[in-house]
C-alpha positions as CSV (number, residue, x, y, z in Angstrom):
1,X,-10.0,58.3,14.1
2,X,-7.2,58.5,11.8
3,X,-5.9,54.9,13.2
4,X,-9.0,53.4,12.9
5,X,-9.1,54.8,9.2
6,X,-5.9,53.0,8.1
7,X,-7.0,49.9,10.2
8,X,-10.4,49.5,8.0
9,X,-8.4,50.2,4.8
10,X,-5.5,47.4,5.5
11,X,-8.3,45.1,5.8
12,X,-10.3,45.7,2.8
13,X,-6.7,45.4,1.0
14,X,-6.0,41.8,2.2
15,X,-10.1,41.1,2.1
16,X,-9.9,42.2,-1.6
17,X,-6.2,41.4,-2.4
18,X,-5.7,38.5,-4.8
19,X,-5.2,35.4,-2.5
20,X,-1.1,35.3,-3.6
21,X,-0.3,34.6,0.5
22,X,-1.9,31.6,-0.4
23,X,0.6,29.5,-2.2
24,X,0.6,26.4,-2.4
25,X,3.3,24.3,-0.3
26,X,2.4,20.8,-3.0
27,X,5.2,20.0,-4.8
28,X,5.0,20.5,-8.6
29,X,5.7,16.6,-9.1
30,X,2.5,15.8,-7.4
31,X,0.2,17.8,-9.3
32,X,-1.1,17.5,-12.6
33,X,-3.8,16.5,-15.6
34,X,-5.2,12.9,-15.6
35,X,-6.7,13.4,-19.4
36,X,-7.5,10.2,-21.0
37,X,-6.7,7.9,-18.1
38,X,-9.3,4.9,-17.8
39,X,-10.3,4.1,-14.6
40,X,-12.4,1.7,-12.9
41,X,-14.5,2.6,-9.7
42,X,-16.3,0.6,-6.9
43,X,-18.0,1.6,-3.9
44,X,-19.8,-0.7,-1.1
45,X,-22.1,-1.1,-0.1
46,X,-22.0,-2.5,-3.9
47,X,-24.5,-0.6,-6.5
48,X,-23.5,-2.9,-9.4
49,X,-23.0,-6.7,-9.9
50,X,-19.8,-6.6,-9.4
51,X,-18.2,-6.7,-6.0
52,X,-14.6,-4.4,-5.3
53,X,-13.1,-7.7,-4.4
54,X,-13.7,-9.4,-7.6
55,X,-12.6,-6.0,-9.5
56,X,-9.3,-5.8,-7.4
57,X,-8.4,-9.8,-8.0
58,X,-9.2,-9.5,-11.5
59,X,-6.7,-6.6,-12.1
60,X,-4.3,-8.8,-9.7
61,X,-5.1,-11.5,-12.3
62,X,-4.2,-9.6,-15.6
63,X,-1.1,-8.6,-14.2
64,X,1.8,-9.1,-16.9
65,X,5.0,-8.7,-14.5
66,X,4.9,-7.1,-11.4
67,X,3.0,-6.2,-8.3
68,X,3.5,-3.3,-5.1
69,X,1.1,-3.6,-2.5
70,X,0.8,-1.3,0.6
71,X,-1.4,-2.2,3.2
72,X,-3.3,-1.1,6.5
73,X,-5.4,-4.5,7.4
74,X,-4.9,-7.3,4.8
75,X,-7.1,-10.7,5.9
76,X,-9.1,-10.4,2.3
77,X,-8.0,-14.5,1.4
78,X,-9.3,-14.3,-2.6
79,X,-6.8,-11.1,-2.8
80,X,-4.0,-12.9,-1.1
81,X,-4.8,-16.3,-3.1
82,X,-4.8,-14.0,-6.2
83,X,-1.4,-12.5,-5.2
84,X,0.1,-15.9,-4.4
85,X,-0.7,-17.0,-7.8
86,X,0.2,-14.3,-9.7
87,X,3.7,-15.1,-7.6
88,X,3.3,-18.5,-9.0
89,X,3.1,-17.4,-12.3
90,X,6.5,-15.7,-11.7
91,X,5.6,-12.4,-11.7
92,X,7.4,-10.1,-8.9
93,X,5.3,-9.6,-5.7
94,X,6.6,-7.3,-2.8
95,X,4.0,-6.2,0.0
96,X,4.4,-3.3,2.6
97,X,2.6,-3.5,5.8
98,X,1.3,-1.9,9.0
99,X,2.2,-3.2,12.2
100,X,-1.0,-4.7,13.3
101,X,-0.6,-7.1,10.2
102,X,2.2,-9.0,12.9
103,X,0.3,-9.2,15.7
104,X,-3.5,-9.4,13.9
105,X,-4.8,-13.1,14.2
106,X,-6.6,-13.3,10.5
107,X,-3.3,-11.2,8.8
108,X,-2.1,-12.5,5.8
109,X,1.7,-11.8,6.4
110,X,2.5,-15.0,7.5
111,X,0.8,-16.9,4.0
112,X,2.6,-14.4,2.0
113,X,6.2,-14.9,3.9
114,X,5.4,-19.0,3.4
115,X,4.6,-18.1,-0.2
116,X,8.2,-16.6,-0.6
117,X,6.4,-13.1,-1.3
118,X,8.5,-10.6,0.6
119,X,7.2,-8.9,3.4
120,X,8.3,-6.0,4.7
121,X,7.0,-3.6,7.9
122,X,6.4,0.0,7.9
123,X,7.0,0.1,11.7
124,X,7.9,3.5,12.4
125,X,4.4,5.9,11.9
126,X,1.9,5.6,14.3
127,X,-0.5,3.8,11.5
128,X,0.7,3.1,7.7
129,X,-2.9,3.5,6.6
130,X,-2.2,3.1,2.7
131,X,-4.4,0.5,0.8
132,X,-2.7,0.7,-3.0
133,X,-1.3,-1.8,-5.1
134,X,0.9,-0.5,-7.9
135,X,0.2,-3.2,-11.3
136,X,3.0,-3.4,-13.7
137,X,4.1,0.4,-13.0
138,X,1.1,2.0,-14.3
139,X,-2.1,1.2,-12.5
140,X,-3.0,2.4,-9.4
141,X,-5.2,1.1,-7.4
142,X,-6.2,3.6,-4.2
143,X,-9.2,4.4,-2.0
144,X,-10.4,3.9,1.5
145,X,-10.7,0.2,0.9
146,X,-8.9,-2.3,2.8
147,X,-8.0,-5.8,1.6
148,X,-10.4,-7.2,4.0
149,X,-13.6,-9.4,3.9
150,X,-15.5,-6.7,6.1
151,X,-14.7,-3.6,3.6
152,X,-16.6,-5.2,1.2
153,X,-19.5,-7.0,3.1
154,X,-20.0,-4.5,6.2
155,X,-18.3,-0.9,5.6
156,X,-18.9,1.4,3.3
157,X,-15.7,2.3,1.1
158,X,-14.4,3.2,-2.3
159,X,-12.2,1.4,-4.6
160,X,-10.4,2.9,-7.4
161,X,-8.6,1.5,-10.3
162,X,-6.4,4.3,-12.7
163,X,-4.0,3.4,-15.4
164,X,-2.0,6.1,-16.0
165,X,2.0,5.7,-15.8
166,X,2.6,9.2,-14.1
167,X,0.4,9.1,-11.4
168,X,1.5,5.2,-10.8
169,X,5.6,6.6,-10.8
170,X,4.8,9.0,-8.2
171,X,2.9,6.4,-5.9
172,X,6.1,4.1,-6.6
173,X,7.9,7.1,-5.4
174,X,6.2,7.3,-2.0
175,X,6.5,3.5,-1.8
176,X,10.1,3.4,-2.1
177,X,10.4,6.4,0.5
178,X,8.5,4.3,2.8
179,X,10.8,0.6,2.2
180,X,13.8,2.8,2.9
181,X,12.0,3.2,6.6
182,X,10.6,-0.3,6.9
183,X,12.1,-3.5,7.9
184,X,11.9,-7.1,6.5
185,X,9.5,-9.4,8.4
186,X,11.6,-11.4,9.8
187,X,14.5,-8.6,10.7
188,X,11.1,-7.0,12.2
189,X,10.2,-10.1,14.1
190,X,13.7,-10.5,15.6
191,X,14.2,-6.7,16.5
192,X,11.0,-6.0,18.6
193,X,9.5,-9.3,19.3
194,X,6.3,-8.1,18.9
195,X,5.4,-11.4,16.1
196,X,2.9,-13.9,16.6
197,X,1.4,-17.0,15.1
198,X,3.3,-17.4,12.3
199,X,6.9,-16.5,13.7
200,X,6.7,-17.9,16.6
201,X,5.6,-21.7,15.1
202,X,8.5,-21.1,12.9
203,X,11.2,-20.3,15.8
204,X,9.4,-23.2,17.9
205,X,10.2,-26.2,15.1
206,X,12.9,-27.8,14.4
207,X,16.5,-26.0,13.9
208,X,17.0,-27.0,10.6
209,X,13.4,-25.9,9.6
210,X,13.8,-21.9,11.3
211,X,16.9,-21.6,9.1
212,X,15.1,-23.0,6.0
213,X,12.6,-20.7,6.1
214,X,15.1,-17.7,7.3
215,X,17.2,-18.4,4.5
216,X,14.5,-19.0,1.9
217,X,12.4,-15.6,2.8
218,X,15.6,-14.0,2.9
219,X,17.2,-14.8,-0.5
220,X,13.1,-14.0,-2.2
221,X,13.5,-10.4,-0.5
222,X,16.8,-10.1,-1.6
223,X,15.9,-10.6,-5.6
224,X,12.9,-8.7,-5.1
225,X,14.7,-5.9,-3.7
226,X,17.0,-6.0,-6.2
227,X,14.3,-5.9,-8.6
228,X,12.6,-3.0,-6.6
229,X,16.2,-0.8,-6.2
230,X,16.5,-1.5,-10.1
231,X,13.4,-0.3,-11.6
């Protein structure tokens, strides 16, 4: 009886007991107050006139310097056209990708590569299922939506847009974790052999053009890297 007596009591003590055992394992740096940020949000199906495609390439499109995107599936062309001329414009464009962007018929890895926009591959997770772009080092722009046609048109997703510097640092953070793990296309293409499309009709023509593009997609990442390691 006496047993049983302590037993009940121990329990109503961690029943009642302040929940301290429950600390939290986030890290301080990844916690904290977005007061005042502005944001701009977009589900689909779309309940306004504006489509999450259209607010993503006009963000793209304000851009003043440079661009980090991180993507799952990326076949969306009015975000790549919108990345290829902010590029154009000479601002600084670096993209990470899944996997499946190598071997995926519609990717957009290959256009970016051609572009002279770096591509590199976060290989080594069983999925890299981030869709964020990181706009001049203080917007951040996360959700489940990926840059592809069927987010907008046949899934339902969220896209959201927050400027705020903090919050944009620690997703740069995490990005730069995830380049030190991740390999250049090409260095990619060579190591597992995995490419498609793109890679291949580049190893197939001429010698003179392979090394062309080689050296030209390797000398881009190598600025933008630079850029990237710098900042």
């Amino acid at each position: 009886m006496l047993k049983r007596t302590k037993l009940l009591i121990s329990l109503a003590l961690v029943i009642t007991a302040p929940h301290s055992f429950a600390k939290s394992t986030t890290p301080s740096e990844y916690t904290g107050m977005l007061s005042g940020a502005k944001y701009q949000l977009c589900f689909t199906p779309s309940q306004t006139a504006m489509q999450c495609i259209e607010m993503l390439t006009n963000a793209i499109a304000k851009a003043k310097d440079n661009i980090i995107v991180q993507a799952y599936s990326f076949t969306s062309a009015p975000i790549v056209k919108a990345l290829i001329d902010a590029h154009e414009r000479g601002f600084k464009i670096i993209a990470l990708v899944d996997k499946s962007n190598i071997t995926s018929k519609y990717s957009v890895a290959g256009t970016l590569t051609n572009a002279k926009i770096p591509v590199y591959v976060d290989y080594k997770p069983a999925i890299a299922h981030n869709k964020v772009m990181i706009i001049d080092g203080k917007e951040v722009v996360t959700g489940s939506f990926n840059f592809t046609k069927s987010a907008q048109v046949r899934n339902t997703e969220n896209l959201l847009i927050i400027d705020d510097a903090k919050l944009a640092s620690q997703y740069k953070a995490n990005f730069n974790s995830r380049m030190a793990e991740s390999q250049g296309l090409p260095e990619y293409c060579e190591s597992s052999g995995k490419c498609k499309s793109w890679w291949d009709e580049v190893k197939s023509s001429s010698a003179s053009v392979y090394e062309k593009t080689k050296q030209e997609s390797t000398e881009a990442w190598r600025k933008v890297k630079d850029w990237w390691s710098s900042n």
